[in-house]
C-alpha positions in Angstrom: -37.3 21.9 -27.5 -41.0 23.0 -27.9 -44.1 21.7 -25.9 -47.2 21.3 -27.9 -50.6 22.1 -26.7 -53.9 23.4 -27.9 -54.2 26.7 -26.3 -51.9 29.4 -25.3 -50.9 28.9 -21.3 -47.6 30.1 -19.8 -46.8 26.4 -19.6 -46.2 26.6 -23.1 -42.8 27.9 -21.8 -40.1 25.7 -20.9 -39.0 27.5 -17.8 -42.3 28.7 -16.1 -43.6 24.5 -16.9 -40.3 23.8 -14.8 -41.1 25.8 -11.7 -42.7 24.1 -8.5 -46.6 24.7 -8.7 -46.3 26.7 -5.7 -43.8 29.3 -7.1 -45.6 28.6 -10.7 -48.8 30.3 -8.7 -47.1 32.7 -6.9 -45.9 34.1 -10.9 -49.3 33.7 -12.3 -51.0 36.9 -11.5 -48.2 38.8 -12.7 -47.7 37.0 -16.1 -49.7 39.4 -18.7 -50.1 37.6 -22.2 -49.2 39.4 -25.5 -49.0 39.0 -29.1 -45.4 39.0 -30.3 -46.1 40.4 -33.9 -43.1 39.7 -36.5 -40.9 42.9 -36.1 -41.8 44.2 -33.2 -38.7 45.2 -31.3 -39.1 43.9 -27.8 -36.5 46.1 -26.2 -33.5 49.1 -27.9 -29.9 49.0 -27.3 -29.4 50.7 -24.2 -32.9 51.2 -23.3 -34.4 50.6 -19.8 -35.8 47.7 -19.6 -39.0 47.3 -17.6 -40.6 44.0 -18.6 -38.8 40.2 -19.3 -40.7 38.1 -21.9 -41.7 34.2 -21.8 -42.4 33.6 -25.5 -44.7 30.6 -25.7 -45.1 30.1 -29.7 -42.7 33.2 -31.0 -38.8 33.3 -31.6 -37.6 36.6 -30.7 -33.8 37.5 -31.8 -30.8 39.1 -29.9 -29.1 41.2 -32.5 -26.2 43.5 -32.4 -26.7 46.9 -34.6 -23.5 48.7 -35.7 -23.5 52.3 -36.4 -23.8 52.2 -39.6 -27.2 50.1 -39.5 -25.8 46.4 -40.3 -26.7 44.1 -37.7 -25.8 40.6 -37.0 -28.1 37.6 -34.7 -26.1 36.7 -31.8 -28.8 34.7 -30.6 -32.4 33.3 -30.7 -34.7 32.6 -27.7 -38.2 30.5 -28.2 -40.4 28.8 -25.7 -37.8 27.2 -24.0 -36.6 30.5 -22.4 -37.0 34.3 -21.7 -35.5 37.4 -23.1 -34.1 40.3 -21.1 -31.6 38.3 -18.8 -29.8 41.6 -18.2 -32.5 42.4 -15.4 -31.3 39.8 -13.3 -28.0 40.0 -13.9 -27.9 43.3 -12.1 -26.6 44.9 -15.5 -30.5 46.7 -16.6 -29.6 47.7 -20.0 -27.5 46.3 -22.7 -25.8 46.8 -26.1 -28.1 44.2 -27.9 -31.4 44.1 -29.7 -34.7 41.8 -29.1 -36.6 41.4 -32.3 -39.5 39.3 -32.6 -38.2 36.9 -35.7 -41.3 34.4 -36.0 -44.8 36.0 -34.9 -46.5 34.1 -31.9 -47.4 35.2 -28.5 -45.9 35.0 -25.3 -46.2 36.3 -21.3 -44.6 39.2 -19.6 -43.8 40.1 -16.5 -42.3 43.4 -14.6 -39.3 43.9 -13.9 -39.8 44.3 -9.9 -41.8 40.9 -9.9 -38.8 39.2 -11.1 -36.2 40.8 -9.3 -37.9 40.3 -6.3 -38.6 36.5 -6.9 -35.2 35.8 -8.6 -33.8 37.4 -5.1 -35.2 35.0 -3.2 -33.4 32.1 -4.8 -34.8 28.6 -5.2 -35.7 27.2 -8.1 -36.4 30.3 -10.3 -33.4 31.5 -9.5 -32.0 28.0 -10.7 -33.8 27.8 -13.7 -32.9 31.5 -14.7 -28.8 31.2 -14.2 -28.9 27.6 -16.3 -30.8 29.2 -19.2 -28.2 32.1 -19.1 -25.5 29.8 -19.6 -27.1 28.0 -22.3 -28.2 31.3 -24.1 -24.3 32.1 -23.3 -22.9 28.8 -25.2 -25.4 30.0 -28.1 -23.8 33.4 -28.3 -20.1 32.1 -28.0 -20.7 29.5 -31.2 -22.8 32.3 -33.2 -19.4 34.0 -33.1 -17.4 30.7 -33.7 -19.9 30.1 -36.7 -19.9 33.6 -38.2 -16.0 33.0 -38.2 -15.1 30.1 -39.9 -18.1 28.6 -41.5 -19.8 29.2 -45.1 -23.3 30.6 -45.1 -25.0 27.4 -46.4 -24.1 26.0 -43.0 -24.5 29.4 -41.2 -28.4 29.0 -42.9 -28.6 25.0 -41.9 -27.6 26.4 -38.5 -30.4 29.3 -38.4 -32.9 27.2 -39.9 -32.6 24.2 -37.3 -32.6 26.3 -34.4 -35.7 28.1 -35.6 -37.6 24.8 -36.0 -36.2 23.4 -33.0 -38.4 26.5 -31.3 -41.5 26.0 -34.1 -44.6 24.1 -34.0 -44.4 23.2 -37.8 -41.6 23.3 -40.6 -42.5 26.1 -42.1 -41.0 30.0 -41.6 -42.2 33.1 -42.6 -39.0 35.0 -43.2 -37.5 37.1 -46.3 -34.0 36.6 -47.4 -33.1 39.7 -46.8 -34.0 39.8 -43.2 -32.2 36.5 -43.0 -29.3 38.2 -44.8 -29.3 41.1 -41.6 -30.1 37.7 -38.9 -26.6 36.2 -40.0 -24.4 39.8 -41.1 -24.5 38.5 -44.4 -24.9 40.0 -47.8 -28.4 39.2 -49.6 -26.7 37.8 -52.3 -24.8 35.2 -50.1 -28.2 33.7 -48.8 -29.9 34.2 -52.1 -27.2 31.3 -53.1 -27.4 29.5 -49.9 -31.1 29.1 -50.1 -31.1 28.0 -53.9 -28.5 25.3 -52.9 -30.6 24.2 -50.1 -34.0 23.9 -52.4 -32.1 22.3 -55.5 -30.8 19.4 -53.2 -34.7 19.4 -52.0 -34.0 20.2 -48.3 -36.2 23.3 -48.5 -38.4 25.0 -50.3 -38.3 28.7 -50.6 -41.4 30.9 -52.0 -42.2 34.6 -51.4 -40.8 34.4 -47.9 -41.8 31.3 -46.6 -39.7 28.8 -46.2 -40.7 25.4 -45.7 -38.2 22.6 -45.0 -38.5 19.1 -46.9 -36.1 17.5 -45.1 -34.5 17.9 -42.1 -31.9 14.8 -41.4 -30.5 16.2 -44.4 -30.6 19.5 -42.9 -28.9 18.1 -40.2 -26.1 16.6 -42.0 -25.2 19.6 -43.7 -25.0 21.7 -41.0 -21.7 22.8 -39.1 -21.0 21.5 -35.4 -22.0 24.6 -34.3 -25.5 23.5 -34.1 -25.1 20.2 -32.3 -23.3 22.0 -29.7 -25.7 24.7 -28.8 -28.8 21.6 -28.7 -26.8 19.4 -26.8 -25.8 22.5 -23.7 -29.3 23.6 -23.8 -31.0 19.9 -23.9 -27.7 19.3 -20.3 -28.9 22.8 -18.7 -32.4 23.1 -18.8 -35.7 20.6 -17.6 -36.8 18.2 -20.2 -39.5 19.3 -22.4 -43.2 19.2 -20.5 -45.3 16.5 -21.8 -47.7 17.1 -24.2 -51.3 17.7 -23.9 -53.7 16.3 -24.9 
């Protein structure tokens, strides 16, 4: 789900490689780059928002905050989409949270640029309203997963879809901030990760967590996972090829 290539260029993300070079060029003098530090909250709960974001080598997470502070991932976008899809959706705000989960950098662009593009319809347009219902499918199984599974597969779940956005196997990522990512208690990954590392799937040291093995990974994990890969690999272009 990730393309690979030596230097930072909004074709590093899946949706603005897909576009026809002629729309591609009419975006480009409107896409400002950024650092997307871990933490950093890309937009509040009900806040205006005046920007969308094209991540290029960060994972930023939708999360939904209760009241009384927990909070709970309801989905991650990387490189193969954007984050604020509530701008063109006509709804401008919305309940969730965007948190930058693994450091990168990415590409903005205003909110009146893309209104005004995505208006126009052709293939923005078309690219936009298929990421939304893959990043809807994503959401949807979250829910599903949170449900009914254990949190070792809940973890297999969150760990594959971080790689599948990731340049390398490794994550930068304490378990407590994992514990808030999946609405879990800290003890519950604490014993999800040490299951994962004493079967030699992972490796977990002062935050970072690298993964050993991932076919293993992969057959530990719930359905949930294969689900969400398979709508997003259906609905959106095919990775762009690499460069060299």
């Amino acid at each position: 789900m990730r393309p690979s290539s030596g230097s930072n260029t909004p074709k590093d993300n899946r949706l603005l490689a897909a576009l026809p070079e002629k729309d591609y060029q009419a975006l480009l003098p409107f896409l400002e780059p950024m650092a997307l530090p871990l933490g950093m909250a890309v937009y509040e709960s009900g806040a205006a928002q005046g920007y969308v974001y094209f991540p290029t080598s960060s994972i930023v997470s939708l999360l939904y905050v209760l009241a009384d502070g927990a909070s709970a991932e309801i989905a991650v976008t990387g490189p193969e989409g954007l984050v604020g899809i509530a701008l063109f959706m006509g709804g401008e705000t919305t309940p969730s949270r965007a948190v930058v989960q693994s450091a990168g950098r990415g590409y903005r662009l205003r909110a009146g640029v893309l209104k005004a593009e995505f208006e126009r319809g052709g293939e923005l347009q078309h690219l936009l309203l298929r990421f939304t219902q893959a990043l809807i499918t994503q959401m949807t199984q979250t829910a599903v997963c949170n449900r009914h599974h254990a949190v070792h597969q809940q973890l297999c779940r969150w760990l594959l879809l971080s790689l599948d956005r990731l340049k390398s196997n490794e994550l930068v990522m304490t378990q407590e901030l994992i514990a808030n990512m999946l609405g879990v208690r800290r003890e519950g990954v604490t014993e999800a990760a040490g299951r994962l590392q004493a079967e030699g799937l992972i490796q977990y040291s002062r935050g970072r967590i690298t993964v050993l093995n991932r076919e293993q990974l992969e057959k530990r994990v719930c359905e949930c996972y294969s689900v969400v890969k398979k709508e997003y690999d259906r609905l959106l272009p095919p990775v762009p090829a690499l460069v060299t």
